[in-house]
Residue frames relative to the residue before (quaternion, step in Angstrom):
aa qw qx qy qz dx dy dz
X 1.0000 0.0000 0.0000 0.0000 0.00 0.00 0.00
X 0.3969 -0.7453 0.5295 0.0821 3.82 -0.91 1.01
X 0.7598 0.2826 -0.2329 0.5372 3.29 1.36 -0.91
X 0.2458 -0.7710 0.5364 0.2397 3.64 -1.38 1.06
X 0.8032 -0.3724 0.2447 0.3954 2.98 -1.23 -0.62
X 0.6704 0.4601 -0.3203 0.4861 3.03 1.47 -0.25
X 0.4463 0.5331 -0.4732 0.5410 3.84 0.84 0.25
X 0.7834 0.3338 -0.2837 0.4410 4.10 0.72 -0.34
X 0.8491 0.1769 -0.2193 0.4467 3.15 1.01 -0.22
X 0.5974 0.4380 -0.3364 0.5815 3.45 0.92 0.11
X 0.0066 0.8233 -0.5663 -0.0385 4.29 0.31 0.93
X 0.7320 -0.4829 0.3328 0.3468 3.43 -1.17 0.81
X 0.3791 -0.7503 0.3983 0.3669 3.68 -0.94 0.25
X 0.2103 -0.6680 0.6507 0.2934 3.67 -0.32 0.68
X 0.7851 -0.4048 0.4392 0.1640 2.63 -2.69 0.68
X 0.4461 -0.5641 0.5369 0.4411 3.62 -0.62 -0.93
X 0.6615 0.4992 -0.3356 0.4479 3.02 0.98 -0.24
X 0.5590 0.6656 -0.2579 0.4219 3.39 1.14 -1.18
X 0.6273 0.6593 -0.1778 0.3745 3.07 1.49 -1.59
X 0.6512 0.5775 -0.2162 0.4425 2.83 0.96 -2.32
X 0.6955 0.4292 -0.2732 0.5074 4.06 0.72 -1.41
X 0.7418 0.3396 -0.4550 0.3570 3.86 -0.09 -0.48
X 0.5842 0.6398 -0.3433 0.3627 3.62 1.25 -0.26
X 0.6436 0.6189 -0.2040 0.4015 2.55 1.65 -1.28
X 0.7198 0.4100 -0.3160 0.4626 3.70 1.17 -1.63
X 0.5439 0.6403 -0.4308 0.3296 3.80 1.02 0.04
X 0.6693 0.4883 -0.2692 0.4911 3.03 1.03 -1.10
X 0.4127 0.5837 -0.3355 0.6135 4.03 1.18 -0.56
X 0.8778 0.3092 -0.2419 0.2744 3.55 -0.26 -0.94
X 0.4682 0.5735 -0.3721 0.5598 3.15 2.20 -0.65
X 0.4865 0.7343 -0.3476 0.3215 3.42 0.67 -1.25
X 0.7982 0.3079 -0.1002 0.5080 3.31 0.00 -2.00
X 0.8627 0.1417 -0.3074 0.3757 3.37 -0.12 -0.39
X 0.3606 0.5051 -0.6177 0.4829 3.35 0.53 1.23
X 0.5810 0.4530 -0.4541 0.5010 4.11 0.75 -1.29
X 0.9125 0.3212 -0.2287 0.1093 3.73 0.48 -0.93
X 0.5349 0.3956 -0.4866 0.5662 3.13 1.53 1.12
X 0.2459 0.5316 -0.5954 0.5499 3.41 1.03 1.12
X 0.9289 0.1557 -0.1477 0.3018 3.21 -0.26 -1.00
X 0.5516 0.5711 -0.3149 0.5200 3.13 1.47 0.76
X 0.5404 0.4533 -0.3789 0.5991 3.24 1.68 -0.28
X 0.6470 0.4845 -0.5138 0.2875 3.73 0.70 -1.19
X 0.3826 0.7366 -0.4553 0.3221 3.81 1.35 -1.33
X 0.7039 0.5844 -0.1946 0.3537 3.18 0.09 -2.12
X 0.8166 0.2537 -0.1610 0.4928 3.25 0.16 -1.48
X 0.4599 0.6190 -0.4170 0.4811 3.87 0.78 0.38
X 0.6558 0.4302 -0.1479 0.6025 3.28 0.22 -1.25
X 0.8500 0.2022 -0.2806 0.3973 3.94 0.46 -0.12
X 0.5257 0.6014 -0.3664 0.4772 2.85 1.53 0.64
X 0.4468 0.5647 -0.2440 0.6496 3.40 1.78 -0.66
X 0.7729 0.3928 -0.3759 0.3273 3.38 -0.18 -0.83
X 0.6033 0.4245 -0.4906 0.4639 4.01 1.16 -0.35
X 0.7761 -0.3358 0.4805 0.2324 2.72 -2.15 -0.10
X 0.5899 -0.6241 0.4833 0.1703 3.49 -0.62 0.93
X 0.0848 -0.9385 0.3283 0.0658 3.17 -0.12 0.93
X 0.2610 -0.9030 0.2536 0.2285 3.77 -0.37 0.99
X 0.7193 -0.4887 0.3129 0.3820 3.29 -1.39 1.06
X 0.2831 -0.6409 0.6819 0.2101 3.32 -1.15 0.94
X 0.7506 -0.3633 0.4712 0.2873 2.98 -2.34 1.12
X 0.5658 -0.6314 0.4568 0.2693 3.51 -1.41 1.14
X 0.1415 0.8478 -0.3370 -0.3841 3.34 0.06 -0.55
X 0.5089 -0.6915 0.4600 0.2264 3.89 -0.49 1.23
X 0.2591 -0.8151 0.5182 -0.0015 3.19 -1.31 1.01
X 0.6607 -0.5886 0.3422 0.3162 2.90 -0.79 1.38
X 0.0933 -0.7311 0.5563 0.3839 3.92 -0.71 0.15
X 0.6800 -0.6399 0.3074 0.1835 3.54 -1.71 0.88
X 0.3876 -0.8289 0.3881 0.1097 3.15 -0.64 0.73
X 0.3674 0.8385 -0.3385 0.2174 3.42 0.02 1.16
């Protein structure tokens, strides 16, 4: 084996910048694939909203006027 223990548990120091970017492409990657089962659920729930029957307008109903 080539790698010791200290190549697994002791990891290299990153920059602040380095930092600042791998936080950064995580947060991007959380990002997108949260937007895209959003918009794969909205899809979903479109398409099964289309697919019922149109529903009809209920009767107005008129109010008495008050007495007073």
């Amino acid at each position: 084996m080539a790698e010791s223990k200290d190549t697994f548990f002791k990891p290299e120091k990153l920059s602040p910048q380095a930092r600042a970017e791998q936080t950064t492409s995580v947060a991007r990657g959380i990002l997108e694939s949260e937007a895209a089962a959003r918009q794969k659920k909205t899809e979903k729930l479109r398409a099964l909203r289309l697919a019922q029957p149109a529903p009809e307008a209920p009767a107005k109903k008129t109010r008495a006027p008050k007495k007073g």
